[in-house]
C-alpha positions in Angstrom: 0.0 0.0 0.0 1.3 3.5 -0.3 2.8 6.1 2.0 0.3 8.3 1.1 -2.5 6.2 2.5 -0.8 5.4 5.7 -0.6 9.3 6.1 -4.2 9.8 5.4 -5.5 7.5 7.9 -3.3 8.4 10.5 -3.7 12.8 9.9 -7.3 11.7 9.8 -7.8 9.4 13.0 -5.8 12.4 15.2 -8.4 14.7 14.0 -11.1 12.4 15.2 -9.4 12.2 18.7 -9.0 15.8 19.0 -12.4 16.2 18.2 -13.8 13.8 20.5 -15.1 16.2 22.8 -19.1 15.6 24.3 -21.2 18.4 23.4 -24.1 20.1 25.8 -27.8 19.0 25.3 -28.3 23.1 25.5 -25.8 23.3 22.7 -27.8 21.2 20.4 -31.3 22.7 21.1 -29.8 26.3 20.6 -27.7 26.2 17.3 -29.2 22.8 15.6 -26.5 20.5 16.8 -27.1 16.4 16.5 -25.4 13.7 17.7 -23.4 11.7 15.4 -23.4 8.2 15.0 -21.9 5.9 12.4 -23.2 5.1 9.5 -24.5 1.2 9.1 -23.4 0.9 12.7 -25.2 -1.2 15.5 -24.6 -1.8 19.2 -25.9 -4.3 21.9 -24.4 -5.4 25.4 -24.1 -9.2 25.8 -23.8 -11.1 29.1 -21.1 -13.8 29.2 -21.5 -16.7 30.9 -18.1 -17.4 30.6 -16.5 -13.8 32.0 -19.5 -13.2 34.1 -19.0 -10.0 32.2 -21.5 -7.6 30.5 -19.7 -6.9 26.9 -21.0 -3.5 25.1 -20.6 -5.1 21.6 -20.5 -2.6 18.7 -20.6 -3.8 14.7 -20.1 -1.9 11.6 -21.3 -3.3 8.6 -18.5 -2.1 6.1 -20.3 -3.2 2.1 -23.0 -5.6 1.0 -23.3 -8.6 2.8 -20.8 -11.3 0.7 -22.4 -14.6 0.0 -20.2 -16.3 2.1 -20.5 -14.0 4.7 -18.4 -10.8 6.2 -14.7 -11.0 6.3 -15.1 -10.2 10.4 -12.7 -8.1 12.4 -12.7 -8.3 16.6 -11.1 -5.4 18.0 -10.1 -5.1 21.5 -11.0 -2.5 23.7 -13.9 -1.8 21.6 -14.8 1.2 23.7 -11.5 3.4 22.8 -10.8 1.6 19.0 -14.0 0.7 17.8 -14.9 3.9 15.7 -11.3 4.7 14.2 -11.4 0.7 13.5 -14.5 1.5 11.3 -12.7 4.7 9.4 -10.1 2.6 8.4 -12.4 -0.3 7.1 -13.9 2.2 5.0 -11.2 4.0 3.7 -9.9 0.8 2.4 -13.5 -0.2 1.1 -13.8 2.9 -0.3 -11.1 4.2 -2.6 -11.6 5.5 -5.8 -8.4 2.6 -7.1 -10.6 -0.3 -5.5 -12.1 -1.5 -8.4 -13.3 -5.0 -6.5 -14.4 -3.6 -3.3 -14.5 -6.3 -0.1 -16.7 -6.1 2.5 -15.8 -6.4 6.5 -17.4 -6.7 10.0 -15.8 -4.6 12.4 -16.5 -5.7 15.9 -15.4 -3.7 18.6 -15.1 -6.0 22.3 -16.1 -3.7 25.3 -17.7 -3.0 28.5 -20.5 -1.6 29.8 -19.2 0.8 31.6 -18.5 4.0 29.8 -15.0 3.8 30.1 -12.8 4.2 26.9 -10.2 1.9 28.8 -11.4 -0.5 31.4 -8.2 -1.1 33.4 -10.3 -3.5 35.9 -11.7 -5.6 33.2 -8.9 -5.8 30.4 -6.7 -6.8 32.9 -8.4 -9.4 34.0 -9.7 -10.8 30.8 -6.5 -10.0 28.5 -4.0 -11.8 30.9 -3.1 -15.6 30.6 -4.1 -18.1 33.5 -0.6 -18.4 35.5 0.1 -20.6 38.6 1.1 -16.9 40.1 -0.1 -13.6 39.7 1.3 -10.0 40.1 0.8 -8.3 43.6 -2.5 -6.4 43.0 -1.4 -2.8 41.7 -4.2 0.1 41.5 -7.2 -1.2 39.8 -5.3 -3.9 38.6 -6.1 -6.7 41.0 -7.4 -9.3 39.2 -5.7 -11.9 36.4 -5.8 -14.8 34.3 -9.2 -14.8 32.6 -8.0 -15.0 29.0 -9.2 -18.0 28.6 -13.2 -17.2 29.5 -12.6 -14.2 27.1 -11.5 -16.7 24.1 -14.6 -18.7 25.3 -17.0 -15.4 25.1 -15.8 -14.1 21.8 -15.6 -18.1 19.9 -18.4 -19.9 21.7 -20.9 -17.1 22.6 -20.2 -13.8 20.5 -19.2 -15.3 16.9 -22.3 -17.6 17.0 -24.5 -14.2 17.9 -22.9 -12.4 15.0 -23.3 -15.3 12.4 -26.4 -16.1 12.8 -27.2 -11.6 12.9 -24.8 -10.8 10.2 -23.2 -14.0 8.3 -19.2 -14.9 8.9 -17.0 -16.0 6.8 -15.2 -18.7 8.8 -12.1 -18.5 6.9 -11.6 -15.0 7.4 -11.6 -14.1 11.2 -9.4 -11.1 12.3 -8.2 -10.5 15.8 -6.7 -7.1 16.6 -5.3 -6.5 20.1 -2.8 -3.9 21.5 -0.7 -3.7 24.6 -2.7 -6.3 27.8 -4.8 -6.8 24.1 -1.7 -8.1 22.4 -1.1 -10.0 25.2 -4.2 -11.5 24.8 -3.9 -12.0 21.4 -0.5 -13.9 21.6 -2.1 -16.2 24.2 -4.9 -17.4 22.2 -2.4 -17.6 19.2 -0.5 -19.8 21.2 -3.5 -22.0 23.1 -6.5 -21.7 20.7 -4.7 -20.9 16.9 -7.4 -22.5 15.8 -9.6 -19.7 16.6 -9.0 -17.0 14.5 -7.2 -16.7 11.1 -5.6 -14.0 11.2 -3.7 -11.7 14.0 -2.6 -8.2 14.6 -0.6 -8.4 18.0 0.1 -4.6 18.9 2.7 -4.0 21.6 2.3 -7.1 23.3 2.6 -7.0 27.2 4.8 -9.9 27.3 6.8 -8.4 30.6 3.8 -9.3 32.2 4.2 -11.2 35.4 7.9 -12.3 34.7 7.0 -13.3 31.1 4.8 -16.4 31.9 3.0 -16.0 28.6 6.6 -17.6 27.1 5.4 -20.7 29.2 2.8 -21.6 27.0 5.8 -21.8 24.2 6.4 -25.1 24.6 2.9 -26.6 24.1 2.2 -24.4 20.9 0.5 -26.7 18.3 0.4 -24.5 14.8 -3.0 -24.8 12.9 -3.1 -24.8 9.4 -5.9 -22.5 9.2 -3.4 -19.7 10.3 -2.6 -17.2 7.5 -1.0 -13.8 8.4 0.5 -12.7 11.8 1.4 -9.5 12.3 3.2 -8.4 15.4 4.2 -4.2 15.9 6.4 -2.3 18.3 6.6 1.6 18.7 10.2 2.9 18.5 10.1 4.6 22.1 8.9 1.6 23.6 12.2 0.4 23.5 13.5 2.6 26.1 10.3 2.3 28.5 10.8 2.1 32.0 7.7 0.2 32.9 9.5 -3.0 30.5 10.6 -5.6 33.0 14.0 -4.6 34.5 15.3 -7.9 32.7 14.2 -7.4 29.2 16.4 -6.3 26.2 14.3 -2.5 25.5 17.4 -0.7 24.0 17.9 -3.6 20.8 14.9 -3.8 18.6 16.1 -7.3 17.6 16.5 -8.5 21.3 13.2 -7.4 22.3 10.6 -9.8 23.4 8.5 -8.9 20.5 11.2 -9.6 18.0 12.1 -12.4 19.4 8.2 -14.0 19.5 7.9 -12.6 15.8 11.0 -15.2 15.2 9.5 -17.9 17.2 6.3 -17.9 14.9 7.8 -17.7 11.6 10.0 -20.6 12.4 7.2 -22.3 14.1 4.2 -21.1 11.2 5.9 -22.1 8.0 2.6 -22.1 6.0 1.7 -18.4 7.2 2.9 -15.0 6.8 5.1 -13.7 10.1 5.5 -10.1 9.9 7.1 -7.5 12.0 6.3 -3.6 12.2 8.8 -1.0 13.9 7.0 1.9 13.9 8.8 4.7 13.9 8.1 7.6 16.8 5.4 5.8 18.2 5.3 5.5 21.9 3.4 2.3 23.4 0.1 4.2 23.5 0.1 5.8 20.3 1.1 2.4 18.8 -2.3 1.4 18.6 -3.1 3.9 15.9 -0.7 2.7 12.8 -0.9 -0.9 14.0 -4.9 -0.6 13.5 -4.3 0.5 9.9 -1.7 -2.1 9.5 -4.1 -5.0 11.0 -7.3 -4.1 8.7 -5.3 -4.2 5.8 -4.0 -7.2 6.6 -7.5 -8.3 7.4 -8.7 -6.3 4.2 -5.8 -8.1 1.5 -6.3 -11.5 3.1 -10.0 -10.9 1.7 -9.1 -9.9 -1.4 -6.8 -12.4 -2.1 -9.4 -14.9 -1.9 -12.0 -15.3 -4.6 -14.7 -16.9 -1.9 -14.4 -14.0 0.0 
């Protein structure tokens, strides 16, 4: 793809968070201001009985429904990422060069809570089950419920949205970032089976000495895996908060370097990519990774005439 769209979604996604400002009920009575919402967009909160969780749930229909279903993308942290998710979907749906449009199903995961980032939740649901856990730390006190998440999204969510929308079972994205990445590498690692396709943003693999690297040794590839993408911000490699231990000065020491290696030796039949992106700190990582992950979602439709 070129620079140029990179650039666009990017310059236009910062204007969207600078703009995200709430505006006063008297404000839109007075000078004929309306809410916005997005177009072909639909939202529902869904009780897990698996996290025990209520899940706002948010879907953009990007195109016409394909006969096979939607090429689907699960974002994480649906509340902050869900509507600059959609932008990009439809930038790439929509360009005047895209003579074969594809059509997607963005799905943002959140909560019900009206928080853009859950710290309570995502840390419990986005970390691995461990035989030890972290000493609890803020709102950060409770761990290892990845698995029930995996559980919600593939035995209680999917089925919700298939039978709503239509899937494409060959085409399932799953975009995380930072305890998301985490989360994302875990179910690579337990569940491949579960999605097709992964964009693993920043991955929190210091987390609680590295025990996600325990679940290296029992990795069984699936052959259903096709693209992997796994992204690092260039000042994350001088962050404090990495564990003490961990290589954060030498991009090709880091921990996500290194787990990019692992799964291209270990996926020979799928594409392992890695993205260094320039100036990014850990939290504005999310931003180009999201671009990079729906295009990888977006291409891996394209390239297949059932899609």
């Amino acid at each position: 793809m070129q620079i140029s769209f990179y650039k666009a979604c990017f310059m236009m996604m910062t204007v969207m968070l600078m703009g995200c400002t709430t505006l006063s009920t008297t404000m839109y009575q007075s000078d004929g201001w309306q809410p916005v919402s997005i177009s072909n967009s639909y939202e529902k909160v869904i009780h897990s009985n698996f996290t025990h969780k209520d899940h706002l749930i948010q879907v953009a229909k990007i195109g016409n429904q394909p006969k096979n279903g939607y090429a689907v993308v699960y974002v994480l942290d649906g509340n902050a990422f869900f509507s600059p998710s959609v932008f990009i979907a439809q930038m790439l749906q929509g360009r005047p060069s895209e003579t074969n449009p594809k059509s997607l199903l963005v799905v943002g995961i959140g909560y019900n809570t009206g928080r853009r980032l859950d710290v309570f939740n995502r840390t419990h649901d986005y970390t691995p089950p461990a035989a030890s856990y972290p000493a609890p730390n803020g709102e950060q006190v409770k761990f290892g419920g990845a698995n029930m998440l995996y559980q919600f999204i593939t035995q209680e969510l999917t089925p919700i949205l298939d039978d709503e929308f239509g899937i494409n079972s060959r085409h399932r994205t799953l975009i995380g970032h930072s305890y998301g990445g985490l989360f994302g590498l875990y179910s690579l690692l337990n569940h491949g089976d579960g999605f097709d396709h992964y964009l693993i943003a920043s991955p929190s693999i210091w987390w609680n000495d590295k025990s996600i690297y325990e679940y290296k040794a029992g990795f069984m590839p699936t052959s259903n895996v096709g693209n992997v993408i796994i992204t690092l911000g260039e000042q994350e490699l001088n962050a404090k908060r990495h564990n003490p231990n961990a290589p954060t000065t030498d991009l090709q020491g880091s921990d996500a370097y290194q787990t990019m290696l692992f799964l291209k030796d270990n996926l020979p039949n799928a594409k392992v990519d890695f993205h260094f992106n320039l100036g990014q700190s850990h939290g504005m990582n999310a931003y180009p990774s999201m671009i990079q992950g729906i295009k990888m979602a977006y291409d891996a439709c394209r390239l297949d005439t059932t899609c």
